[in-house]
N, C-alpha and C positions, 0 to 999 in steps of 0.2 A: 579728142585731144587730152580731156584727165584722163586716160587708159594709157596713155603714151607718156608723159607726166609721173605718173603714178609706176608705172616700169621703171622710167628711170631712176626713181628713187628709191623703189628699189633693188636695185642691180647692186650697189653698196650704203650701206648704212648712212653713210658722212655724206651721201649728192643730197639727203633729203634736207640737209641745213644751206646749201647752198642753191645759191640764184644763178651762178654759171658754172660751168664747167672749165676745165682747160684744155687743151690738145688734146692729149693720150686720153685724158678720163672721156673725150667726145667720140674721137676715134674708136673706141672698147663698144663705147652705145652703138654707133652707126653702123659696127663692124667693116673699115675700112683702118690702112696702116696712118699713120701720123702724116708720111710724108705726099699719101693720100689727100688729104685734109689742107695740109700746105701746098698740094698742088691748085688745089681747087680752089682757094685761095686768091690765087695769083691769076683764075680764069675767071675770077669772078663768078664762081658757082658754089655749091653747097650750100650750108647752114650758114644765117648773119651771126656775126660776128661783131665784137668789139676788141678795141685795143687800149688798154690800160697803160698807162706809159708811153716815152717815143722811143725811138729808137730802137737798138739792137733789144735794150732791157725792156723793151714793151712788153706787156701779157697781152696773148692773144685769149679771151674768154669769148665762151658763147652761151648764153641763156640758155634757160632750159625750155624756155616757153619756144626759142627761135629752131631750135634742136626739134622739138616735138611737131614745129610747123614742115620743115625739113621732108622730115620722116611721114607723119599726116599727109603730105602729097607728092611722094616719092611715088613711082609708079612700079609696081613688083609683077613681073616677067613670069614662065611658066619653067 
C-alpha cells in the first residue's frame, strides 16, 4: 500500500499535500476517463468516495488512502 501511496504522490508534485484527490486528478491515477469514474459511481463500484457539499455544487473527493486500496485489489488480467 506505501508503494501505491507513494506513486501517487508522485505522479505530480501538489497530490503530495493532499488527503484527496478529485475526479480528473483520480481518473489520470487509475487511468480511466472522468466519465468512467462517474459511471462507476452511480453502480456503486470503484474507489470510496466522499462528497463535500450537497447538491449540484458538491465535491466529489476520494482519499488517497481509499484510491490506493482500489488499486491494491484491482485484479490485473494478461
Amino acid at each position: 500500500m506505501d508503494d501505491i501511496i507513494e506513486h501517487i504522490n508522485n505522479t505530480d508534485p501538489k497530490f503530495k499535500k493532499l488527503m484527496a484527490l478529485n475526479q480528473s486528478q483520480t481518473a489520470s491515477i487509475i487511468g480511466v476517463s472522468i466519465s468512467t469514474l462517474e459511471n462507476w459511481r452511480k453502480e456503486g463500484i470503484g474507489p470510496e468516495y466522499i462528497k463535500a457539499g450537497t447538491g449540484k455544487r458538491g465535491r466529489i473527493l476520494y482519499p488517497k488512502i481509499k484510491i490506493g486500496d482500489y488499486l491494491e485489489n484491482t485484479v490485473k488480467t494478461a
